[in-house]
N, C-alpha and C positions, 0 to 999 in steps of 0.2 A: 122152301123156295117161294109159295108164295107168301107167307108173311114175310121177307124180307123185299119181294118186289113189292108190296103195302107200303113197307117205311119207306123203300126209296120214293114211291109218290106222295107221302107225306110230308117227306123232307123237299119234294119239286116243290110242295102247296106254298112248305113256311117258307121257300126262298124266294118265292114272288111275291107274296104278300109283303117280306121283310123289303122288297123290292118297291112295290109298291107304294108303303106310307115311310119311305126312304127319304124322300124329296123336302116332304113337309120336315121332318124333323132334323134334317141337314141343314136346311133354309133358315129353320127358325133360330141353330145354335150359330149360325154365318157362317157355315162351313157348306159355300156355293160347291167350291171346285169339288168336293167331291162327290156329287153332283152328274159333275161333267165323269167322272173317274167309272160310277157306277153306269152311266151311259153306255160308255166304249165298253165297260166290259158285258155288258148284256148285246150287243152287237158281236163281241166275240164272244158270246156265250151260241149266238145263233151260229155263227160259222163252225164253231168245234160240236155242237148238236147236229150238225148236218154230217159231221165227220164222223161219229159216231154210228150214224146208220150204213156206217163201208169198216170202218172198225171194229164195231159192237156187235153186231149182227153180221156180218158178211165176212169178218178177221182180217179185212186188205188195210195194209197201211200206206197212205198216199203220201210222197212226199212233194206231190203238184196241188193238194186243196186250194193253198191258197190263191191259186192262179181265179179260181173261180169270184174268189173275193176284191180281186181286182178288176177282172172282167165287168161286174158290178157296178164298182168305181166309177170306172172308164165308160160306160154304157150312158153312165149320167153325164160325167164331164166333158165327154165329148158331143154329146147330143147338144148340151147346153153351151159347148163352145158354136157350135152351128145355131146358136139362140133358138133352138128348140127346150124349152123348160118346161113341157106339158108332162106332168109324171107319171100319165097314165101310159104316153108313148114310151117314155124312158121305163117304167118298168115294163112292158110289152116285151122291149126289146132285151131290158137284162135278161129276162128270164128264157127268152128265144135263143141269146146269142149261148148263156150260158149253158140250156140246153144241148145246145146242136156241137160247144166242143165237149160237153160229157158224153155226147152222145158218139162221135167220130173217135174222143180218144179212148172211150170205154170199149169200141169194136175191138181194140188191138191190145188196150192194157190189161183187158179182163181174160184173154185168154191164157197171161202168166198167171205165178201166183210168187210169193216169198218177197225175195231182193230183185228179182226181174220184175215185179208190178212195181218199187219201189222207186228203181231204177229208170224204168219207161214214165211214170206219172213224172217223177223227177225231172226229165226230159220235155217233157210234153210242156210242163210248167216254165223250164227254162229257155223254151221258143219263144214264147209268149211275153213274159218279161226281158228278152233282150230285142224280141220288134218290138214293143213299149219306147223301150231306151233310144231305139233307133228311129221312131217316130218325131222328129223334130218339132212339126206343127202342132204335137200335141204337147212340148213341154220336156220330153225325151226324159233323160235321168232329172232332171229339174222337176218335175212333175205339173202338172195342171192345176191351175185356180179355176175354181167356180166361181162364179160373182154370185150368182141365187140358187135359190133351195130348188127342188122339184116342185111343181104347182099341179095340186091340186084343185084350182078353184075355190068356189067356199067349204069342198068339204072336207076339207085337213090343212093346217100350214105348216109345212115341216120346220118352215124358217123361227116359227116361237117353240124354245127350248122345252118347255114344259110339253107341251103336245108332242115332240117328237118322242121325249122320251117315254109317254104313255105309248104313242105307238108304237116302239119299238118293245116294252115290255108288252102291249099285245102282242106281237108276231113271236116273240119269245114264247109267250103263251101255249100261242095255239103252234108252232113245232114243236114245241116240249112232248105238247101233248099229241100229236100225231107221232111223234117217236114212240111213246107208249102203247096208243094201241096198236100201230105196227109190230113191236114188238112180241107184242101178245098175238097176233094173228096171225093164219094159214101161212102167208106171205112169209112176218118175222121168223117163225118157226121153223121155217119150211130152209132160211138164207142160214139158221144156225146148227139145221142136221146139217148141211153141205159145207159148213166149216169144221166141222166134227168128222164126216163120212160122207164125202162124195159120191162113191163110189154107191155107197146104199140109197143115197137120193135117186140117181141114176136108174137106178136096178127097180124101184117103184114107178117108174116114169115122167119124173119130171126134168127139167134139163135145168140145174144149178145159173149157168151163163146168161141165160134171159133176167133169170131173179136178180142177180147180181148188175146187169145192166140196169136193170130198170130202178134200183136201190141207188146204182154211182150216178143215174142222171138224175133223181131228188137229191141228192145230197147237194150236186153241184150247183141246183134251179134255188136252193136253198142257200148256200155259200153265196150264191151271186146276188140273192137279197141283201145279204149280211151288208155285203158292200157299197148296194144301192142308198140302204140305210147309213152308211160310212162314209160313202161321200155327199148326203146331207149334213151328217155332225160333224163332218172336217169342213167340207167345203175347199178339199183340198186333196187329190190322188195321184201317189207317185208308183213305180214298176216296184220300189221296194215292197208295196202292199202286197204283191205278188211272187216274192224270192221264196227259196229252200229256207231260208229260216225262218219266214213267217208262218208257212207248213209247218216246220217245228216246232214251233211256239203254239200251233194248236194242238198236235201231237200230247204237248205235255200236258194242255188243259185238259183234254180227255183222260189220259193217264192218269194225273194229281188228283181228276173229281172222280173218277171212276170209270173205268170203259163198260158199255153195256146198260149202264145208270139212267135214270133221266136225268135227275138233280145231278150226276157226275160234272158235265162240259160246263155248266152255268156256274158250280161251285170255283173246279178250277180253271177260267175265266177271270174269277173274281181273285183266287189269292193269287194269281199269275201277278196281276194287275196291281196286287197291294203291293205285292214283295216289288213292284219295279217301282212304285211311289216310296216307300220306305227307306228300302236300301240302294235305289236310285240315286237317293240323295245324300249318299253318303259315301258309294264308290261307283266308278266305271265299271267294276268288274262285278256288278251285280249279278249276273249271270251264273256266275261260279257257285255262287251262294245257292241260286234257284235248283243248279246242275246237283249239288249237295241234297236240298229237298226232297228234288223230284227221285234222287237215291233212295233216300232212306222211304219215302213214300212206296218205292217199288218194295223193296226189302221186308218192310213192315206194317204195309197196310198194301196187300196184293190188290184188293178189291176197288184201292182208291182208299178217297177222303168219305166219301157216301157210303161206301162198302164198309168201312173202319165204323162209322154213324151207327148203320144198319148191324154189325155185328155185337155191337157193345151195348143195342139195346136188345139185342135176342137175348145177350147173356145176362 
């Protein structure tokens, strides 16, 4: 067990660094856009790593995450429709607003478990993106344009492409690696007896329900970065950021990289992201193709795509 949770932080190391000197050597062959490709998915690499610490460690599957990733979004492009564009406010408030609904809908989602937490996130999520819709002044189903980035002052411009995406490969970073050692620690530990054996968490004295709260509100303070950061690289937020399929769509990135994993959600992130440039561009029904993958990925690599890595160098 622990040498294969070794590889899987090995394999975190090589995929930020392959992340990292990504830029230069895409630049140099003028292959900009993909570029841009590797951006959004390291943005959604941060939102399905946030998912994983309600997944991975705690077994709930959310079909409202995304809603957090929109809240994000919104936090900025509404701040900045009120020409407020200070980022340190706007992230103040993402991180407050996104707080306080993981925090109100965590009171009530956490006390199911199975298809009734699925069912309630599901819901909670699909308030939220149809007052979006119904918001006119903000754009409603049209969605919101930003005119500018978040401002920093002199000490970051999100607005020049290269910095943004070093910062976001920081933030990448360091949840990666806050997912690790949570995971290894009292806390980690402690959210995957209670997905194992409640009942014996219980019987030692500890109360499962607080851990688990306090795991789904990082996940969502985390998610709602993802979006903050999202609605700098778009410059552009609509309520679809926040639907039941975009939850699925992180669903699967967890899944296809591994649940439990670090490198897991950043991996698939990334082939999510290929398969819909690839075969994007060749049918509409790309999706079927991914629904195919993500099969055979359950069927024959339980572990994931990181898990499948990890086992094939044990043997």
């Amino acid at each position: 067990m622990g040498r294969a949770v070794d590889r899987d932080l090995l394999t975190a190391i090589a995929v930020l660094l392959l992340l990292a000197v990504a830029p230069s050597v895409l630049t140099a062959l003028g292959h900009d856009f993909w570029v841009e490709v590797l951006l959004r998915a390291m943005i959604l690499g941060i939102a399905a790593v946030s998912l994983n610490f309600i997944i991975g460690l705690g077994g709930l599957v959310s079909l409202g995450h995304a809603a957090f990733l929109g809240i994000g979004a919104y936090s900025v492009g509404i701040l900045a429709d009120f020409d407020i564009d200070n980022g340190f406010i706007q992230l103040l408030v993402t991180v407050g607003v996104s707080g306080l609904f993981a925090c109100l809908t965590g009171l009530v989602a956490l006390r199911t478990r199975g298809v009734h937490f699925i069912m309630i996130t599901l819901a909670f999520a699909q308030m939220v993106y149809f007052t979006m819709i119904g918001l006119r002044q903000f754009g409603g189903d049209d969605g919101l344009t930003i005119n500018y980035p978040s401002s920093f002052g002199t000490v970051v411009d999100l607005g020049d492409r290269s910095i943004l995406y070093y910062v976001v490969l920081a933030v990448l970073a360091l949840v990666m690696l806050g997912f690790a050692r949570i995971r290894q620690s009292d806390f980690g530990l402690l959210l995957k007896a209670a997905k194992g054996n409640e009942r014996r968490v219980r019987a030692v004295g500890f109360d499962p329900y607080r851990y688990r709260l306090a795991a789904y509100i990082a996940a969502g303070v985390i998610c709602g970065l993802a979006g903050f950061l999202d609605a700098n690289f778009t410059s552009f937020v609509t309520p679809e950021a926040m639907s039941w399929t975009s939850s699925a769509e992180l669903i699967f990135m967890v899944i296809v990289g591994g649940v439990s994993t670090v490198a897991g959600p950043v991996v698939g992130a990334l082939v999510f992201l290929l398969i819909e440039e690839f075969l994007g561009g060749l049918t509409v029904y790309w999706h079927f193709w991914f629904g195919l993958f993500l099969i055979a990925v359950v069927l024959f690599a339980k572990g994931g795509l990181v898990g499948l890595i990890c086992s094939g160098r044990r043997a």
